[in-house]
N, C-alpha and C positions, 0 to 999 in steps of 0.2 A: 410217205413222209413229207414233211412239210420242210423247207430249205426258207430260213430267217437270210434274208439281205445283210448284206454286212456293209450297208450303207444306215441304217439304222442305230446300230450299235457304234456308228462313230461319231455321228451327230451329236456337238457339246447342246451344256444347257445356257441359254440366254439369260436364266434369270439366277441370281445368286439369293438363296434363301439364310435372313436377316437375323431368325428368330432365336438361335439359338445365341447369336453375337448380344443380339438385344438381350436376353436372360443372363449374361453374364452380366452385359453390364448393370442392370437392375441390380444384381445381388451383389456386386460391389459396393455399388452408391449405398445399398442397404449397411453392409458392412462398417463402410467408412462413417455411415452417420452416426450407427449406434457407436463403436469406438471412438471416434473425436471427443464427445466429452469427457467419456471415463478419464482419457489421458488427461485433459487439462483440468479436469477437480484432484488429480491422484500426484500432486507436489507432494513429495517429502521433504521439510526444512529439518535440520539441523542447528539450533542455533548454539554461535560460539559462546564459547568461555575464554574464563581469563585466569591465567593461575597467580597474579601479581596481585600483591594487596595494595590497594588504594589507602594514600593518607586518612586519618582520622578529620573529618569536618569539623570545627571547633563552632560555637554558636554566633561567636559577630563573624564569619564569616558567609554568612547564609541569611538571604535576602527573604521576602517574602512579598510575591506582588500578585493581589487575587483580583479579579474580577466577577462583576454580578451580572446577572442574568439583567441588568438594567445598562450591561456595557458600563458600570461604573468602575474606575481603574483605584487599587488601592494600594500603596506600596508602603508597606510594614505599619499599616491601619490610617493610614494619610490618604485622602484621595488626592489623586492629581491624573492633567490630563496626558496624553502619549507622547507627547513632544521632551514634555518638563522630565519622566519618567527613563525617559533615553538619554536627556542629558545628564541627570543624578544619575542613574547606573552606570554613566561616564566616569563619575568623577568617583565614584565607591572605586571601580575597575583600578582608575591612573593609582590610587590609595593604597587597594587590595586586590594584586593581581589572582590572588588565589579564590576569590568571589562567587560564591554559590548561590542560585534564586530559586525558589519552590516558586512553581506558579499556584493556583490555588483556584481553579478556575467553578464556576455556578457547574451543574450537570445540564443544566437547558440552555445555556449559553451555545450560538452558533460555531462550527467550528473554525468558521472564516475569524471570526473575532481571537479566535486562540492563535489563529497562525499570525495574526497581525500583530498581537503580542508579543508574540517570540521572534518576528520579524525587529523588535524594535530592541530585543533582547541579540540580536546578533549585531543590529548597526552599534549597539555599545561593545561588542566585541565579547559578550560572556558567553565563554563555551559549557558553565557549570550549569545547565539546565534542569530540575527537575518537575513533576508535575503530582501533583497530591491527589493522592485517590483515599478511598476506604473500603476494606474488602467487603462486599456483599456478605447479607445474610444466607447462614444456609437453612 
């Protein structure tokens, strides 16, 4: 019969083997890569309502100020430039607080130019803002 040492069988092992720690974490990072985006395309909104009826808009109440794709400012078919534009919707405003403006803007118009219009529609203080579209064909 053969008699094993039992100095053999005590002896730890020096080296800690990595690979199965490494395979986890591989198949994590795997995990988290594919998951992160699904989460951040998969917003659900909700958007509010309102159950209160809004006053009827009567027609001098409602401004009209478009611009063209040439940056030309036109307010109720008058061209004029931004300055002049902010102080007349000043003075409509002190007149008619109730004051509503369709912008009426080009489709190839930059949309820095939009916000610089509505920018100049808030230094007059109008919060009645709208903007004119037309539905697409189908």
């Amino acid at each position: 019969m053969r008699r094993y040492s039992q100095r053999q069988s005590l002896t730890s092992l020096a080296e800690i083997n990595i690979t199965p720690l490494l395979d986890l974490a591989f198949v994590l990072l795997i995990i988290f890569m594919i998951t992160t985006p699904l989460l951040e395309s998969s917003v659900s909104l909700i958007i509010p309502s309102s159950a209160a009826n809004s006053p009827p808009i009567t027609s001098h109440q409602v401004q009209t100020v478009s611009i063209d794709r040439n940056e030309t400012i036109r307010f109720n078919n008058q061209a004029v430039d931004l300055d002049s534009l902010t102080a007349r919707l000043s003075e409509i405003k002190r007149s008619n607080p109730d004051v509503a403006v369709v912008i009426r803007p080009d489709r190839d118009l930059p949309v820095q130019k939009l916000i610089t219009l509505m920018d100049a529609l808030q230094r007059a203080q109008i919060m009645k803002v709208g903007i004119a579209t037309r539905a697409e064909p189908k």
